[in-house]
MARDODREN-599407 format. One record per residue (C-alpha): x, y, z; residue in three letters. Coordinates in steps of 0.2 Angstrom, whole numbers. Layout:
BEGIN
       x       y       z    aa
       X       Y       Z   ALA
...
! end
This chain:
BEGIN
       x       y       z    aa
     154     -48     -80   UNK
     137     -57     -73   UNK
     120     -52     -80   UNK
     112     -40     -66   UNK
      96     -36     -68   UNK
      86     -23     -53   UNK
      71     -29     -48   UNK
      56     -20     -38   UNK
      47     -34     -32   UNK
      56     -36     -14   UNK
      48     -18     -11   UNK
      32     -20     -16   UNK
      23     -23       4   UNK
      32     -10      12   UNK
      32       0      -3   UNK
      12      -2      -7   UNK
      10       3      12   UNK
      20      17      12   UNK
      12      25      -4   UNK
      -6      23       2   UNK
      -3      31      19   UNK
       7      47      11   UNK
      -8      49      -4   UNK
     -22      44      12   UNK
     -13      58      22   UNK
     -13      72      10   UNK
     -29      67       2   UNK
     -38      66      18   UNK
     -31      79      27   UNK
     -31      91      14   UNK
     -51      88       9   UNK
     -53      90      28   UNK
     -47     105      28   UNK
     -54     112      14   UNK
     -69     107      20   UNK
     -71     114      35   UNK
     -63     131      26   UNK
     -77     132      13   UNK
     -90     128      29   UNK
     -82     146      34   UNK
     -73     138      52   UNK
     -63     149      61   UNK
     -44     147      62   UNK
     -43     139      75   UNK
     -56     127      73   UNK
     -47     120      57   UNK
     -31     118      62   UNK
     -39     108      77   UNK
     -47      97      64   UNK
     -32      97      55   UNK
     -23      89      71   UNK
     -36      79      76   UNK
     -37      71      58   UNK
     -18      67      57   UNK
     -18      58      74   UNK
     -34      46      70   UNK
     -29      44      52   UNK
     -11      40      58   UNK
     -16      27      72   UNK
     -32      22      60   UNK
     -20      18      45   UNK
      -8       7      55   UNK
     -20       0      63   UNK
     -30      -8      47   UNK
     -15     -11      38   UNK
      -8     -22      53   UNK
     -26     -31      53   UNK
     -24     -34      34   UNK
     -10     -38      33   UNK
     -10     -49      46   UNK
     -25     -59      41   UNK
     -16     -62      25   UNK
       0     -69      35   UNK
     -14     -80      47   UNK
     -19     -87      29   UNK
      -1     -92      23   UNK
       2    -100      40   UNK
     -14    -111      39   UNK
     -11    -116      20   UNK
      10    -120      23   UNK
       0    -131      39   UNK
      -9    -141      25   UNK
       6    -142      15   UNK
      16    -150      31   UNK
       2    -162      36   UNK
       2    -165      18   UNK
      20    -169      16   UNK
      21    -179      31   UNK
       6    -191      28   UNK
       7    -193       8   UNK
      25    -188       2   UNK
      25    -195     -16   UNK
       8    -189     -19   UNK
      13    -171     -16   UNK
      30    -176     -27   UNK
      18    -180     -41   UNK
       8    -165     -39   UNK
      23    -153     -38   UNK
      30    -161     -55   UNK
      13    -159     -63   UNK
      16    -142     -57   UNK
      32    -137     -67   UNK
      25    -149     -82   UNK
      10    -138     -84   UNK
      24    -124     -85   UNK
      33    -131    -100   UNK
      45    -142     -95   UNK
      46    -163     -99   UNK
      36    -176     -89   UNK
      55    -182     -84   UNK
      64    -166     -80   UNK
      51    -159     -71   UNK
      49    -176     -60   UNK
      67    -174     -59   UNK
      68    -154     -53   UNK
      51    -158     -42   UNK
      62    -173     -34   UNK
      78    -161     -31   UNK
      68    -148     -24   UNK
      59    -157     -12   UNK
      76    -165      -7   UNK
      81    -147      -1   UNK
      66    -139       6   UNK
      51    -150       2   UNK
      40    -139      13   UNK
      48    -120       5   UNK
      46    -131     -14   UNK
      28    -132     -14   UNK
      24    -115      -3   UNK
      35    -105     -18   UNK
      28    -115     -35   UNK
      11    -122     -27   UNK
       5    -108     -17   UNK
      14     -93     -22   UNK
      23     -90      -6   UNK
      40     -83      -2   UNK
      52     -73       8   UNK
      52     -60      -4   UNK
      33     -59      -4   UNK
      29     -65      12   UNK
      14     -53      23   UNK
      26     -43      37   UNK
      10     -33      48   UNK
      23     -25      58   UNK
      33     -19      43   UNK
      17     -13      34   UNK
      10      -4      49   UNK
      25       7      53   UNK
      26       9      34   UNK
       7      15      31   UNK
       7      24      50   UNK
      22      34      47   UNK
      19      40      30   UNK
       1      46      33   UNK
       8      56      46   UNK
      19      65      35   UNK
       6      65      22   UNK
      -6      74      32   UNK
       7      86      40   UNK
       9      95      21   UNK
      -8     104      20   UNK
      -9     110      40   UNK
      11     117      39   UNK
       1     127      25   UNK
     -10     134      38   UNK
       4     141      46   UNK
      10     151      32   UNK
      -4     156      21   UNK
     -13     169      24   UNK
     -31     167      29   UNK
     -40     173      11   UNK
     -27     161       3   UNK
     -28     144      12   UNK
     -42     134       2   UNK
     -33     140     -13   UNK
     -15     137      -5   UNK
     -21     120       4   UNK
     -26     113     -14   UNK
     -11     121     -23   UNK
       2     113     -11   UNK
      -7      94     -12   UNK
     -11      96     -29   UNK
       9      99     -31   UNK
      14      86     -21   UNK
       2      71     -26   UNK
       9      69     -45   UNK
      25      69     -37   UNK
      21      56     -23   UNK
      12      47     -37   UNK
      27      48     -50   UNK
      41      43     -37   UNK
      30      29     -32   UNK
      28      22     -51   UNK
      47      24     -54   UNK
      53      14     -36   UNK
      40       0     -42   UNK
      47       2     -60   UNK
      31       7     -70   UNK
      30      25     -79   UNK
      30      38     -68   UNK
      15      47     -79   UNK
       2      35     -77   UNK
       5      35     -58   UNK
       6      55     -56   UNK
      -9      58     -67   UNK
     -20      43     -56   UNK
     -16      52     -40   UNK
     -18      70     -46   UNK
     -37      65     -55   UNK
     -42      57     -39   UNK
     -32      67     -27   UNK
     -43      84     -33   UNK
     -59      75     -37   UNK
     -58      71     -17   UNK
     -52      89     -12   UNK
     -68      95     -24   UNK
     -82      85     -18   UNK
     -78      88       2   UNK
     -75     107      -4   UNK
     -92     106     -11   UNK
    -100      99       6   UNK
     -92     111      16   UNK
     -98     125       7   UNK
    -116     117       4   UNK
    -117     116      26   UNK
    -109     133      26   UNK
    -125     141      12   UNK
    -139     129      21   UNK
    -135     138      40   UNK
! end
């Protein structure tokens, strides 16, 4: 039977997108909430904030990543442009430049002269943006993908903590806000690690630290501005 190996690096845009989005929606929201809790707000003026920060977070999230993500792709098209003029004025020079390439990796000045000249035979332009630039399908910048990705997930990120609105009683919702988030970020955080193929502990623990050290210092703010009135 062939060798199969499972990679994770085909996943790693939408992926990255969609983790930041769900950990920004519940860390957010949730430290919003708390917040205005500790600030002693009414109901009704909590769940409004809560609302308010899921919409601007959602459109804010998808929003940014599409306009990082898409000055990333702005910048592979201008440098596979200088790779296409480059091809078309000085062929040989860039041959020489993609053998010194694969030299520099380990192989023989003649096979890598020979592997550069095969390369470029197929897909000069596709040679030089993979091994030269670090450019590929695999890896190329999708905005579209990433906003969807980032937009969607914050949404349902941020709806955790206001459903506990709904449920808890109103004594209990600090404590029950910060129990449910701090429940679900080591899991967010461990399923994340395990679908990009690194140790779910490390990536539960980071989220949880910095997940509560979030929800603590707005907390704190909220209950300073409620003492100071």
């Amino acid at each position: 039977m062939p060798h199969e190996e499972h990679h994770h690096t085909h996943r790693s845009g939408w992926l990255r997108a969609a983790v930041l989005g769900a950990n920004d929606g519940i860390i957010s929201t949730a430290s919003l909430l708390l917040g205005m809790v500790a600030a002693n707000a009414s109901s009704g003026n909590v769940l409004l904030a809560g609302a308010a920060g899921l919409a601007a977070g959602t459109m804010a999230m998808a929003a940014g990543e599409y306009v990082s993500v898409s000055s990333m792709a702005d910048t592979e098209r201008a440098d596979l442009a200088i790779e296409r003029r480059g091809l078309e004025s000085d062929f040989a020079a860039e041959s020489d430049e993609l053998a010194a390439i694969y030299e520099s990796r380990g192989l023989t000045a003649a096979l890598a002269r020979d592997v550069a000249t095969q390369l470029m035979a197929h897909d000069a332009l596709a040679a030089h943006a993979r091994d030269e630039l670090g450019i590929s399908e695999t890896l190329r910048a999708r905005p579209l993908q990433a906003a969807l990705a980032s937009g969607a997930s914050f949404a349902v990120g941020a709806a955790v903590p206001i459903l506990v609105l709904f449920v808890a009683p109103q004594r209990w919702q600090a404590w029950s806000i910060a129990l449910v988030a701090l429940a679900c970020l080591p899991l967010l955080g461990g399923l994340a690690a395990r679908a990009g193929g690194a140790r779910w502990t490390i990536g539960a623990f980071r989220v949880l630290f910095w997940g509560a050290v979030a929800m603590g210092v707005t907390a704190a703010v909220g209950a300073a501005i409620a003492a100071a009135r």
